[in-house]
PDBQT receptor file of N, H, CA, C and O in Angstrom, charges set to zero:
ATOM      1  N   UNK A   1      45.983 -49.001  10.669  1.00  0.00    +0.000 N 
ATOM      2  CA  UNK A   1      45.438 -49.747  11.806  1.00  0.00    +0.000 C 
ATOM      3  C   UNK A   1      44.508 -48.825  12.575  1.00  0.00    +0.000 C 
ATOM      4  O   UNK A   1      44.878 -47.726  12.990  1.00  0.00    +0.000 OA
ATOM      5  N   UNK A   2      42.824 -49.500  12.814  1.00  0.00    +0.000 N 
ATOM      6  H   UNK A   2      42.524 -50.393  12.477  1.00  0.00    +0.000 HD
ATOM      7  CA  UNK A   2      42.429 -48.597  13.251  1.00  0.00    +0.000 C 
ATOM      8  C   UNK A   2      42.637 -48.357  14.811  1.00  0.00    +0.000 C 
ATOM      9  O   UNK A   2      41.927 -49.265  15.244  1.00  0.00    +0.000 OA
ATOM     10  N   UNK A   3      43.090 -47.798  15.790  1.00  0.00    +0.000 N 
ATOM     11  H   UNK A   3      43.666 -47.060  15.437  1.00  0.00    +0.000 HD
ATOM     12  CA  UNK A   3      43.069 -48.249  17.176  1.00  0.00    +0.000 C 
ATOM     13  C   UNK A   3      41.815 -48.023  18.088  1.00  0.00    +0.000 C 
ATOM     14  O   UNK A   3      41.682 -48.293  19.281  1.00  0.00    +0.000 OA
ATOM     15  N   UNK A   4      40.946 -47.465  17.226  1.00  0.00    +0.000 N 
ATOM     16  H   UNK A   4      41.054 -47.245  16.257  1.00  0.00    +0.000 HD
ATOM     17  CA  UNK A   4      39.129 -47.298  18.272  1.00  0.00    +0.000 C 
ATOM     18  C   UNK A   4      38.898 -48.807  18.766  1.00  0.00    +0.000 C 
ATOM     19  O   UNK A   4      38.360 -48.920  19.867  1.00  0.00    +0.000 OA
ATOM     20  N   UNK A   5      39.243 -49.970  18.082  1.00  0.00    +0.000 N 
ATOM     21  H   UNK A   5      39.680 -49.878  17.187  1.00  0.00    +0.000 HD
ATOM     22  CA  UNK A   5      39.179 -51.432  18.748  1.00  0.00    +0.000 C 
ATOM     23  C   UNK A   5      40.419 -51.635  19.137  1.00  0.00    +0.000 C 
ATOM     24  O   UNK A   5      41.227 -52.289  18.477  1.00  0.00    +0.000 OA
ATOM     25  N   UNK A   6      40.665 -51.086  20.247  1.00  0.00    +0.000 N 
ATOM     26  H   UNK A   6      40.009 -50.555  20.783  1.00  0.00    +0.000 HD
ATOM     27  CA  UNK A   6      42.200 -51.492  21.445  1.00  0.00    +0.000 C 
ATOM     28  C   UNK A   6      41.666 -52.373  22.048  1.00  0.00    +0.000 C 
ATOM     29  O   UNK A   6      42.262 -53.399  22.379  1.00  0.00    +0.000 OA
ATOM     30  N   UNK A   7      40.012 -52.054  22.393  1.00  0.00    +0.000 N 
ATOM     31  H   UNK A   7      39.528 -51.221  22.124  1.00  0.00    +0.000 HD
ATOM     32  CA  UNK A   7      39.886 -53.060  23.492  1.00  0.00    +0.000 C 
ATOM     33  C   UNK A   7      39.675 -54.830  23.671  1.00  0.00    +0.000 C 
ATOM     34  O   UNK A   7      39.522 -55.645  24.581  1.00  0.00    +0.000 OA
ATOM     35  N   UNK A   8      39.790 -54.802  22.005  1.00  0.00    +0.000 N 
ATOM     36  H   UNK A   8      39.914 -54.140  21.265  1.00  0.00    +0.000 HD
ATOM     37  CA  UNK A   8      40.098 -56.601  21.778  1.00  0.00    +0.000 C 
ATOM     38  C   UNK A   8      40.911 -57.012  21.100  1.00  0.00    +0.000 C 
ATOM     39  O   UNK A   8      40.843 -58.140  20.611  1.00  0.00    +0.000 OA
ATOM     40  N   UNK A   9      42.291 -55.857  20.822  1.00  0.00    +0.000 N 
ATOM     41  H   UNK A   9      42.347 -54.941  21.220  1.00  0.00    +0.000 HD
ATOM     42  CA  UNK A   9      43.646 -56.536  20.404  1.00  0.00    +0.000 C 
ATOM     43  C   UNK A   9      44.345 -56.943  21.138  1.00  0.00    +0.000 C 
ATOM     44  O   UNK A   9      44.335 -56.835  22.364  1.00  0.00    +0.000 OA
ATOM     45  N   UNK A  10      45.144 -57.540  20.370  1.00  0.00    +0.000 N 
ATOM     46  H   UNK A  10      45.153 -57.628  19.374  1.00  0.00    +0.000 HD
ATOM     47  CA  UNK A  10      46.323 -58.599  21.115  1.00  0.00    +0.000 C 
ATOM     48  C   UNK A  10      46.834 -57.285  22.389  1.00  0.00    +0.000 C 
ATOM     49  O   UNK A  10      46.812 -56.092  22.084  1.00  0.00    +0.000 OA
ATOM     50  N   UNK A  11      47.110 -57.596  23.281  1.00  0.00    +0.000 N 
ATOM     51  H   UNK A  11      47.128 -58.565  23.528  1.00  0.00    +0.000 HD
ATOM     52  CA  UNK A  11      47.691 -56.347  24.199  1.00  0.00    +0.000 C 
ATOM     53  C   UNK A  11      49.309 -56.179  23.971  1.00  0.00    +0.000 C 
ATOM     54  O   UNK A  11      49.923 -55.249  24.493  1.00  0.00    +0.000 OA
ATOM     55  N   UNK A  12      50.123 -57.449  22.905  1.00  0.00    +0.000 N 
ATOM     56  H   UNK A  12      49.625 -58.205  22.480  1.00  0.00    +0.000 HD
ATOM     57  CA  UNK A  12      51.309 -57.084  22.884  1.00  0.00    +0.000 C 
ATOM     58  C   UNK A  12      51.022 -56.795  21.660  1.00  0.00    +0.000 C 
ATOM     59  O   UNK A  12      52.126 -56.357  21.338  1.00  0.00    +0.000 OA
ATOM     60  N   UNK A  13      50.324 -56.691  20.630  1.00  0.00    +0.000 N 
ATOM     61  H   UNK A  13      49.427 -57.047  20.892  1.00  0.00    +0.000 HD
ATOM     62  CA  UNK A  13      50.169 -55.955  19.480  1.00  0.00    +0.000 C 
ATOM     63  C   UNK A  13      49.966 -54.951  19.846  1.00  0.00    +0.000 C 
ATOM     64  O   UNK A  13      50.841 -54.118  19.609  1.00  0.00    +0.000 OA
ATOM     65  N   UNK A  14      48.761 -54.510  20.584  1.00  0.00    +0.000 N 
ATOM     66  H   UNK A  14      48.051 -55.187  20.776  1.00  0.00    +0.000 HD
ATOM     67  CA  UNK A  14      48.643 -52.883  20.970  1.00  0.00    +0.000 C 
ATOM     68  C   UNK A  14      49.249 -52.460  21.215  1.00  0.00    +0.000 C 
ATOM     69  O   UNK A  14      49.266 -51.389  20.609  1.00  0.00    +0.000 OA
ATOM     70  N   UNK A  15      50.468 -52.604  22.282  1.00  0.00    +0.000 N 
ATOM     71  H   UNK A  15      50.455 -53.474  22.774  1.00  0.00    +0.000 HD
ATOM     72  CA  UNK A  15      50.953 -51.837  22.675  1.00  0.00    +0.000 C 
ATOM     73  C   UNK A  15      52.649 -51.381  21.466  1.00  0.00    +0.000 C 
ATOM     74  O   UNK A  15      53.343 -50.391  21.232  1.00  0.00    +0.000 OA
ATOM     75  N   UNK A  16      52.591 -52.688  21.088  1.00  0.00    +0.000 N 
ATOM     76  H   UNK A  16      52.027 -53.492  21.278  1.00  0.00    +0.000 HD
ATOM     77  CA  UNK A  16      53.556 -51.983  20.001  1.00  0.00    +0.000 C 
ATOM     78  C   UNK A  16      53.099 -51.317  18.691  1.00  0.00    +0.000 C 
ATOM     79  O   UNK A  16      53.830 -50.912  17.788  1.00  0.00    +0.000 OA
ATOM     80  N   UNK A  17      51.547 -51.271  18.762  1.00  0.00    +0.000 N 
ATOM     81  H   UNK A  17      50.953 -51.600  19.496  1.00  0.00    +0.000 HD
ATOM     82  CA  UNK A  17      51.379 -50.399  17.382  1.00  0.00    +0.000 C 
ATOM     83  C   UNK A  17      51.146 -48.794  18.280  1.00  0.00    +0.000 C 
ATOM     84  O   UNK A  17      51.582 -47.764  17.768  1.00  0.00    +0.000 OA
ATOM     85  N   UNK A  18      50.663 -48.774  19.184  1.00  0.00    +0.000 N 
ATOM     86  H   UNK A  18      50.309 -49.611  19.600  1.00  0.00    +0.000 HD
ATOM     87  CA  UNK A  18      50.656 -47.137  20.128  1.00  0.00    +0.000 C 
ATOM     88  C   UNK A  18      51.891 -46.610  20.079  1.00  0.00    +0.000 C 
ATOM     89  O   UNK A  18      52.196 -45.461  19.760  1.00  0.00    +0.000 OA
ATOM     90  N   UNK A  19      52.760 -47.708  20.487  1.00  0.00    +0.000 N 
ATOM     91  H   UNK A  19      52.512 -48.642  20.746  1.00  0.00    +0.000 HD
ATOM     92  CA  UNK A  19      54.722 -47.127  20.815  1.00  0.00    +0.000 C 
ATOM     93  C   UNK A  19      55.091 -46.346  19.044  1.00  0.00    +0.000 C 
ATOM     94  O   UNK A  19      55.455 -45.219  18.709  1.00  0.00    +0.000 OA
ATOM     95  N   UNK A  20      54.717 -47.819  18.133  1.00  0.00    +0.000 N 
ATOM     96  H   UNK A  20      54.421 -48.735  18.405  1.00  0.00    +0.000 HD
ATOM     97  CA  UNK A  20      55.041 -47.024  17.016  1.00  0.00    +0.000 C 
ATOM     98  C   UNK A  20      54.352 -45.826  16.240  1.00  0.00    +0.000 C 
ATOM     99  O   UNK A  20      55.066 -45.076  15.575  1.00  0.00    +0.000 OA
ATOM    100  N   UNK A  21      52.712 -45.588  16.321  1.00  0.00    +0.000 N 
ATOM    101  H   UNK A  21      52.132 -46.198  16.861  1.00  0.00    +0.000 HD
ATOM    102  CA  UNK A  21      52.364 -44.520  16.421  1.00  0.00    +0.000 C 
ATOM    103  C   UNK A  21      53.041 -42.625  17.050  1.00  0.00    +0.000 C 
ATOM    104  O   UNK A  21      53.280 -41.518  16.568  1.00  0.00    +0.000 OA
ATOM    105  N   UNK A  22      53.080 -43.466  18.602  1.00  0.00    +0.000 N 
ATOM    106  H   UNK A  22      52.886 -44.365  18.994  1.00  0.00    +0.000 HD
ATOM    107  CA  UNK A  22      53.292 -42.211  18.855  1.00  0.00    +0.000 C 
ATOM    108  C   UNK A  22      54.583 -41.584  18.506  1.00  0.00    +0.000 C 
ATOM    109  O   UNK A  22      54.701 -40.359  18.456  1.00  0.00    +0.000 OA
ATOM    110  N   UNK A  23      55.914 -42.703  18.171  1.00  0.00    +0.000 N 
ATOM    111  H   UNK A  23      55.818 -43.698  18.212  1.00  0.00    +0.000 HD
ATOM    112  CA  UNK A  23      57.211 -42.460  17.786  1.00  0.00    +0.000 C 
ATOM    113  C   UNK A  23      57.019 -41.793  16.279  1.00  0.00    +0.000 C 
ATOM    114  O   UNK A  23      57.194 -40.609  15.991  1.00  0.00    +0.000 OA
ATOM    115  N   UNK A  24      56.778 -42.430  15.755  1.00  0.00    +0.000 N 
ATOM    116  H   UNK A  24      56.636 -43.392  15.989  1.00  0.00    +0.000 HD
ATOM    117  CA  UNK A  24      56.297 -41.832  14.026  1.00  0.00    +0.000 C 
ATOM    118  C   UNK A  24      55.649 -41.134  13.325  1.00  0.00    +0.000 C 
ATOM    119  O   UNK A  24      55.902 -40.737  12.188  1.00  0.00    +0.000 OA
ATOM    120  N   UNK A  25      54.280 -40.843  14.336  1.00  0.00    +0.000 N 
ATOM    121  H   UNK A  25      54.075 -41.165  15.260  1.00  0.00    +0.000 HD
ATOM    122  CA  UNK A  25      53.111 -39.932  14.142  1.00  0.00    +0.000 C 
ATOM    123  C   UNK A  25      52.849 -38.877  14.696  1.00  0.00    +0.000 C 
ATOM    124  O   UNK A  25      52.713 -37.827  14.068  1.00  0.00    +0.000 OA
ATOM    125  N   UNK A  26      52.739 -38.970  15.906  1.00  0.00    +0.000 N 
ATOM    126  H   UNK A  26      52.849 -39.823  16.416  1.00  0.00    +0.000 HD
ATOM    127  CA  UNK A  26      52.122 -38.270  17.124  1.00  0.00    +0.000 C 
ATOM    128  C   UNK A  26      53.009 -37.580  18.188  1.00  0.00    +0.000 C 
ATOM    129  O   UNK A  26      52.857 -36.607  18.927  1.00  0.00    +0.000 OA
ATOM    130  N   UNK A  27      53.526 -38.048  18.073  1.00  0.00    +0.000 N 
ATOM    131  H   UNK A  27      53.649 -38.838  17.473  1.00  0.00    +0.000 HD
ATOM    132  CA  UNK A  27      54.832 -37.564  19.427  1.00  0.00    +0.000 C 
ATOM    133  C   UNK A  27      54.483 -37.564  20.623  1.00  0.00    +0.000 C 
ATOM    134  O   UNK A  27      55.203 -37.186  21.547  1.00  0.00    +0.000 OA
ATOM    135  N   UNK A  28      53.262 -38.018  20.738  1.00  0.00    +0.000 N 
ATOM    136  H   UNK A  28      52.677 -38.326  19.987  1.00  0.00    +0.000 HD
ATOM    137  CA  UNK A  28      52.571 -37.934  22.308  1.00  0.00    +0.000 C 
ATOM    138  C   UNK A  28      51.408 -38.688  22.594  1.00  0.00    +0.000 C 
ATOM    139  O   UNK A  28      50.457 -38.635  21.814  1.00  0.00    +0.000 OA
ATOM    140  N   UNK A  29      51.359 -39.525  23.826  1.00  0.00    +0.000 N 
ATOM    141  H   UNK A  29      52.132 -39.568  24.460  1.00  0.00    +0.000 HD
ATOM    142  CA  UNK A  29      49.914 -40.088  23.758  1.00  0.00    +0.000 C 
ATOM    143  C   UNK A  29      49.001 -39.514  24.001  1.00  0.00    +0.000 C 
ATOM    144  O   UNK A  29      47.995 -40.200  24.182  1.00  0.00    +0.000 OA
ATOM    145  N   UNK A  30      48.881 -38.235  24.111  1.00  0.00    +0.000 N 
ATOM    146  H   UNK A  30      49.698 -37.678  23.964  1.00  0.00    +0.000 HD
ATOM    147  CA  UNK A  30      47.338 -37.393  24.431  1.00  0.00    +0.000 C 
ATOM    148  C   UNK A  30      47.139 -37.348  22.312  1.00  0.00    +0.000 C 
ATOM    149  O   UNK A  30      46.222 -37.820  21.640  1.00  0.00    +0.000 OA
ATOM    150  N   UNK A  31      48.064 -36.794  21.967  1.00  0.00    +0.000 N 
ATOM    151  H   UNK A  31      48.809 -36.410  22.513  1.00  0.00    +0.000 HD
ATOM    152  CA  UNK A  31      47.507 -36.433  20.448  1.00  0.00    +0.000 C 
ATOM    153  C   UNK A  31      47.105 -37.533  19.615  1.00  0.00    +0.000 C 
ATOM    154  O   UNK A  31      46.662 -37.381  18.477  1.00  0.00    +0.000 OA
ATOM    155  N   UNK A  32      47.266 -38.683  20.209  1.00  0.00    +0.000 N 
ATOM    156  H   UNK A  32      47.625 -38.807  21.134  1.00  0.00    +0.000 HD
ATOM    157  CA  UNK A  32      47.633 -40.124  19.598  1.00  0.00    +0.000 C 
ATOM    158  C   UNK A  32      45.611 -40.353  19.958  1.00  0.00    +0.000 C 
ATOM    159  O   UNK A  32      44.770 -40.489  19.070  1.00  0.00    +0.000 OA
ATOM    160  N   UNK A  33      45.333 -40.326  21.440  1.00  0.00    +0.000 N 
ATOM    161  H   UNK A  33      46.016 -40.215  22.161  1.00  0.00    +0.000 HD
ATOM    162  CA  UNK A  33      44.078 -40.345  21.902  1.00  0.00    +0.000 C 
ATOM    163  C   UNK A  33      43.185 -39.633  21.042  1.00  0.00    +0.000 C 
ATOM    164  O   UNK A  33      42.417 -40.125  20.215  1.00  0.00    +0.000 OA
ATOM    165  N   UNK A  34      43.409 -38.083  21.394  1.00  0.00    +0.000 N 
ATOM    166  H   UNK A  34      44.033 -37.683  22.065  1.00  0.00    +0.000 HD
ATOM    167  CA  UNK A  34      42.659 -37.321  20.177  1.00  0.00    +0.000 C 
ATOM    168  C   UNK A  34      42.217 -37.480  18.980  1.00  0.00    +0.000 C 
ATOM    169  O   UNK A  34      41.120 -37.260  18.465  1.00  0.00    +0.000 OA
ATOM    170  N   UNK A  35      43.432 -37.984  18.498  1.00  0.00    +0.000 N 
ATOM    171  H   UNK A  35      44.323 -38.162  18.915  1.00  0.00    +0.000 HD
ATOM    172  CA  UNK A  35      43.141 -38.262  16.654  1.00  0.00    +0.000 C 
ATOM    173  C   UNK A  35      42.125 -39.047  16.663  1.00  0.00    +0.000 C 
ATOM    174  O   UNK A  35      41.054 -38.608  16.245  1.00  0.00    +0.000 OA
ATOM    175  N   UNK A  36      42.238 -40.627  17.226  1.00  0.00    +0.000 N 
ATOM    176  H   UNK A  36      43.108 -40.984  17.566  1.00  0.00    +0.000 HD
ATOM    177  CA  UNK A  36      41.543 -41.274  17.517  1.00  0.00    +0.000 C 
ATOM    178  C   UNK A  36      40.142 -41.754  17.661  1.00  0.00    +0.000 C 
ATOM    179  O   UNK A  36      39.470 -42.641  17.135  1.00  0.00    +0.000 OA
ATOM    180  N   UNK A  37      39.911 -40.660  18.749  1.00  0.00    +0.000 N 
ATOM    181  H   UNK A  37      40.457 -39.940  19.177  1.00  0.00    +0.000 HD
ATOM    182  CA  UNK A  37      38.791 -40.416  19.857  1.00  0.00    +0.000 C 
ATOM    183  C   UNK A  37      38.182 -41.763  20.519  1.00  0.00    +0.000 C 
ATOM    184  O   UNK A  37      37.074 -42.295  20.447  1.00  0.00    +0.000 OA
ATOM    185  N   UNK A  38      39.750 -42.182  21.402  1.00  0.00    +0.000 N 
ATOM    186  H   UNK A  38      40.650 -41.750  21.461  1.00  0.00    +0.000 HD
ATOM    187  CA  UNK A  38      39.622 -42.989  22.172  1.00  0.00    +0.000 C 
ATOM    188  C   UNK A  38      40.531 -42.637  23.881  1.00  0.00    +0.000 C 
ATOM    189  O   UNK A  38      41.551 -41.996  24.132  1.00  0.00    +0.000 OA
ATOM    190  N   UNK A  39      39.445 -43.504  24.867  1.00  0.00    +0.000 N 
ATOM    191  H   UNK A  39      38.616 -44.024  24.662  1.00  0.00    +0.000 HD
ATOM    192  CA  UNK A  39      39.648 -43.016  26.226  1.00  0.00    +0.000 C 
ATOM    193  C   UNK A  39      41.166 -43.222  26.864  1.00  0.00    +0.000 C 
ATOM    194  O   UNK A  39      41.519 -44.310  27.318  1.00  0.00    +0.000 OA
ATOM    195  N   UNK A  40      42.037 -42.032  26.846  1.00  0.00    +0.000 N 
ATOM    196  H   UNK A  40      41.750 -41.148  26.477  1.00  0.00    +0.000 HD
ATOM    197  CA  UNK A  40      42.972 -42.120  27.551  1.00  0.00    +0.000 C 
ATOM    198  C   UNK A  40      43.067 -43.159  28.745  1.00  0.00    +0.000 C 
ATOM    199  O   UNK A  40      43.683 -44.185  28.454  1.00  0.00    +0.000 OA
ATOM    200  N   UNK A  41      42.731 -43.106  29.613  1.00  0.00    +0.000 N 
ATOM    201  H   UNK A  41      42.231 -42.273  29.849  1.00  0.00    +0.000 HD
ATOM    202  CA  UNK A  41      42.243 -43.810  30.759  1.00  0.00    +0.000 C 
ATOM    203  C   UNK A  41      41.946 -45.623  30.555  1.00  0.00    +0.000 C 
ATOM    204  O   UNK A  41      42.400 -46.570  31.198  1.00  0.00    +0.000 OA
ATOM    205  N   UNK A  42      41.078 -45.584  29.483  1.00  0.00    +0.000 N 
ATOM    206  H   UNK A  42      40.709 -44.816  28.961  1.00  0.00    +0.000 HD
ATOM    207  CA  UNK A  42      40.919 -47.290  29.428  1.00  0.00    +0.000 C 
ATOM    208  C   UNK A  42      42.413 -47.539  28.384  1.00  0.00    +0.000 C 
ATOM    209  O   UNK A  42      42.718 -48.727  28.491  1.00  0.00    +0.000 OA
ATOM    210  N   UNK A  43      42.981 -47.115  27.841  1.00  0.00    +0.000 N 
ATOM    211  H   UNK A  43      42.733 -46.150  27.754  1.00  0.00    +0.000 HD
ATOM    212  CA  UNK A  43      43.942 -47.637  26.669  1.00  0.00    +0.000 C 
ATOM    213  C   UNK A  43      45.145 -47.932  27.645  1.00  0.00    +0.000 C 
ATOM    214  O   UNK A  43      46.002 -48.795  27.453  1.00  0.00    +0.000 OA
ATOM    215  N   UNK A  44      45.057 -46.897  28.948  1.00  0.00    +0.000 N 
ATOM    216  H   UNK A  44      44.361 -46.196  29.104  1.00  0.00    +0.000 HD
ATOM    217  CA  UNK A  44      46.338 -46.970  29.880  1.00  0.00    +0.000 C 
ATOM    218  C   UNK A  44      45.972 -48.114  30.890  1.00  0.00    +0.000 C 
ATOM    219  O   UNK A  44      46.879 -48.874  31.231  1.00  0.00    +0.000 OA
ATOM    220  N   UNK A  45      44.395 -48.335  31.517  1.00  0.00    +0.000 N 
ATOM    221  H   UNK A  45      43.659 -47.718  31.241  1.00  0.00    +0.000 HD
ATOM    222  CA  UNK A  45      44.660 -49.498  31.982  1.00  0.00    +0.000 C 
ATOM    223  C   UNK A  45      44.391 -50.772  31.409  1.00  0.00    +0.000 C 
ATOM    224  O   UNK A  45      44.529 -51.784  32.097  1.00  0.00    +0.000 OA
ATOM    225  N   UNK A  46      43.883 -50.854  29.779  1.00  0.00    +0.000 N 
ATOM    226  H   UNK A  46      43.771 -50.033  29.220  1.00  0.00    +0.000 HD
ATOM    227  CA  UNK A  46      44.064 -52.067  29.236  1.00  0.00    +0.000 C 
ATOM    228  C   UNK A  46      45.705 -52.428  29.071  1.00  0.00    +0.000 C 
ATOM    229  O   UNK A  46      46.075 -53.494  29.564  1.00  0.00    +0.000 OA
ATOM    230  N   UNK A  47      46.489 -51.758  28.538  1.00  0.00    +0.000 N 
ATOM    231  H   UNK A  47      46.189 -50.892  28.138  1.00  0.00    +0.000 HD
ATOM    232  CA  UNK A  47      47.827 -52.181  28.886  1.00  0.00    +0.000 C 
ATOM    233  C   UNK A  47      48.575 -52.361  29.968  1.00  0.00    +0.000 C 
ATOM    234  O   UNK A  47      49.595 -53.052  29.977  1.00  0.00    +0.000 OA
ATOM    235  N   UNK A  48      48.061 -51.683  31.051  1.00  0.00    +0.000 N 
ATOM    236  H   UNK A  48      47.233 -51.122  31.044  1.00  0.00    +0.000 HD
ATOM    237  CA  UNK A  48      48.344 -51.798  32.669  1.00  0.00    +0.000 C 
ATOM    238  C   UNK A  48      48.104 -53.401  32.906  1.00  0.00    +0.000 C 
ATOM    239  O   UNK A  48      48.815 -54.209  33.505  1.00  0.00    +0.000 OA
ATOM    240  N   UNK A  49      46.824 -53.584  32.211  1.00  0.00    +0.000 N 
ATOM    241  H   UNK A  49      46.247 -52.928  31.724  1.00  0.00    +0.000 HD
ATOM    242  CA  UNK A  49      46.324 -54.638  33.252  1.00  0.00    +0.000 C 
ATOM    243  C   UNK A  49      47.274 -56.368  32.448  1.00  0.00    +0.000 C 
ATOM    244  O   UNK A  49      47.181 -57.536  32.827  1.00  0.00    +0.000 OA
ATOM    245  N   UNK A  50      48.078 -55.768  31.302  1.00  0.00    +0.000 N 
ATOM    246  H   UNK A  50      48.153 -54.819  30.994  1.00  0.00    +0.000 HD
ATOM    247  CA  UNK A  50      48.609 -56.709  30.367  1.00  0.00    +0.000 C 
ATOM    248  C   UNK A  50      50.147 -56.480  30.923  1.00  0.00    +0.000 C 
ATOM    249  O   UNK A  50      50.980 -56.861  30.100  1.00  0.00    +0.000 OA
ATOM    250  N   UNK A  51      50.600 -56.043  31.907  1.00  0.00    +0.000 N 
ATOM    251  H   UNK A  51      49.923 -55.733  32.575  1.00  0.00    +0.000 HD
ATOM    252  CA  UNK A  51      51.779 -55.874  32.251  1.00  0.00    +0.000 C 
ATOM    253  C   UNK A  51      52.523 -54.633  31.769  1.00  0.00    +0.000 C 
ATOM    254  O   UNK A  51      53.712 -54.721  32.077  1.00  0.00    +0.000 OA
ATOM    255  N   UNK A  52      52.221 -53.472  31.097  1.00  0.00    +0.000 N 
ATOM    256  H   UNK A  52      51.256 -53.401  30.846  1.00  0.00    +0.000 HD
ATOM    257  CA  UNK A  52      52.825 -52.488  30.761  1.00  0.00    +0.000 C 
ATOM    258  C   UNK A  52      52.799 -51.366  31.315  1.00  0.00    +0.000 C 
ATOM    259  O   UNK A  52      51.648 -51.010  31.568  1.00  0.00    +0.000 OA
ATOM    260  N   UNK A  53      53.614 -50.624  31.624  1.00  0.00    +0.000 N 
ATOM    261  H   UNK A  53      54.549 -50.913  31.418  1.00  0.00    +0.000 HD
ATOM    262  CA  UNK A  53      53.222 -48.996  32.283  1.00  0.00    +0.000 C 
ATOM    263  C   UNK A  53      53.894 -48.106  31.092  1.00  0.00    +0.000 C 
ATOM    264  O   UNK A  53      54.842 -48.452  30.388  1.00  0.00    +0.000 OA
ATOM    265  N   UNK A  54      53.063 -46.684  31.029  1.00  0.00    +0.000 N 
ATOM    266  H   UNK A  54      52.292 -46.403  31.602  1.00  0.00    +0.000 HD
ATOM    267  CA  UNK A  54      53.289 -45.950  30.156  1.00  0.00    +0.000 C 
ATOM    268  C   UNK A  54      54.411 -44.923  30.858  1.00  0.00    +0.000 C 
ATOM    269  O   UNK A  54      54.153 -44.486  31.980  1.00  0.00    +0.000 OA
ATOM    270  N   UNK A  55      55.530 -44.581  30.261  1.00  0.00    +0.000 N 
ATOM    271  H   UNK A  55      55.740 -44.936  29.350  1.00  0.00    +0.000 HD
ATOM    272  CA  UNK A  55      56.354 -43.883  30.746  1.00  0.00    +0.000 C 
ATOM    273  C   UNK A  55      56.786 -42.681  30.242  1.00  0.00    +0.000 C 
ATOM    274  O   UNK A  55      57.605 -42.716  29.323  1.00  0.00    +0.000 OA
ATOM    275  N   UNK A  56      56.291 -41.322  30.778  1.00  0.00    +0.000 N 
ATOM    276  H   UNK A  56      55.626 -41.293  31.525  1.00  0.00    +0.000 HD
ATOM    277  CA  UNK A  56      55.643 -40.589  29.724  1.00  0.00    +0.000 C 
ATOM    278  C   UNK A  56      56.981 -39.486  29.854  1.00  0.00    +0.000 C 
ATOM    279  O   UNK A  56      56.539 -38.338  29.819  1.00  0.00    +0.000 OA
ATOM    280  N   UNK A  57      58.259 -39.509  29.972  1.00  0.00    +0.000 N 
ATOM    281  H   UNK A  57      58.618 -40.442  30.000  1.00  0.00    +0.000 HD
ATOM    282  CA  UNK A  57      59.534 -39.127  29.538  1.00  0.00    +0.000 C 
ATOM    283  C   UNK A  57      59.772 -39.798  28.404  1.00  0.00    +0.000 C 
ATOM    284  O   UNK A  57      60.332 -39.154  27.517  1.00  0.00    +0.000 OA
ATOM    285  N   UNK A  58      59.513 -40.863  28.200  1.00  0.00    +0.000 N 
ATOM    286  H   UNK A  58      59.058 -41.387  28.921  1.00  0.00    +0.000 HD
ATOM    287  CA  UNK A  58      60.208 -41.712  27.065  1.00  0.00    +0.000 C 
ATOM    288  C   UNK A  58      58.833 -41.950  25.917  1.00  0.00    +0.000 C 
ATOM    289  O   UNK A  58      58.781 -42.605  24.876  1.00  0.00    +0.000 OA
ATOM    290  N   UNK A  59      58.067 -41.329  26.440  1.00  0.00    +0.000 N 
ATOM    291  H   UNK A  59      58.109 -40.797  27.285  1.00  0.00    +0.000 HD
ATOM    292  CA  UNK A  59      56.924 -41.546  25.673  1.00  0.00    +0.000 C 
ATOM    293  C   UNK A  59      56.564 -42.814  24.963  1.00  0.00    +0.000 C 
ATOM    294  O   UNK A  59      56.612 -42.971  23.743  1.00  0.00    +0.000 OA
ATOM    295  N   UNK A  60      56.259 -43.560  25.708  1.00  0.00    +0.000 N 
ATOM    296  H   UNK A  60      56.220 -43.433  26.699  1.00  0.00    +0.000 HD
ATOM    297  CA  UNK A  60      55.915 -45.808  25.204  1.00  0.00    +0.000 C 
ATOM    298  C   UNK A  60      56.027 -46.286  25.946  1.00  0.00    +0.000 C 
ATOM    299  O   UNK A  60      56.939 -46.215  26.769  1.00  0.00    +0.000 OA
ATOM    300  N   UNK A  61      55.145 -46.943  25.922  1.00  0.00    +0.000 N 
ATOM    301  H   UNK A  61      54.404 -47.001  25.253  1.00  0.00    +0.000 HD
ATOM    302  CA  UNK A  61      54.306 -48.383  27.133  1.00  0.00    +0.000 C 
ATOM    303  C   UNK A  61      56.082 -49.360  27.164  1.00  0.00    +0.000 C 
ATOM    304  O   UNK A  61      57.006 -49.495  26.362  1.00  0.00    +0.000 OA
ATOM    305  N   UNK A  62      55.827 -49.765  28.361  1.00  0.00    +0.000 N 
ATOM    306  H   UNK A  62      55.077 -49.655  29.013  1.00  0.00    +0.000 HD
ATOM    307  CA  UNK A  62      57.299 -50.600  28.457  1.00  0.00    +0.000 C 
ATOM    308  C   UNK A  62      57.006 -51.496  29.222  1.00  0.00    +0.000 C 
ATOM    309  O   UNK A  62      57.848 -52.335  29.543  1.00  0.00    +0.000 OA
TER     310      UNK A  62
């Protein structure tokens, strides 16, 4: 899945393919961004603005 187009997926798809990324892949959403090379900042408030906050002890949008 590529995630450089976050910004016109489903926002409850996105956010459960990021959760499972970063659980399986990445271990973190900065390295998750990086790989990527997509904007920290818009990925946190496109899911913000879909009802999710990122909770970065538990590392996944909730």
């Amino acid at each position: 899945m590529n995630l450089k187009t976050f910004e016109t997926m489903d926002p409850v798809m996105l956010m459960s393919i990021v959760n499972m990324k970063i659980r399986d892949e990445f271990g973190d959403l900065d390295a998750l961004v990086r790989y990527y090379e997509i904007d920290k900042k818009k990925l946190i408030a496109r899911l913000t603005a879909a009802g999710f906050d990122y909770l970065p002890d538990a590392r996944q949008f909730r």
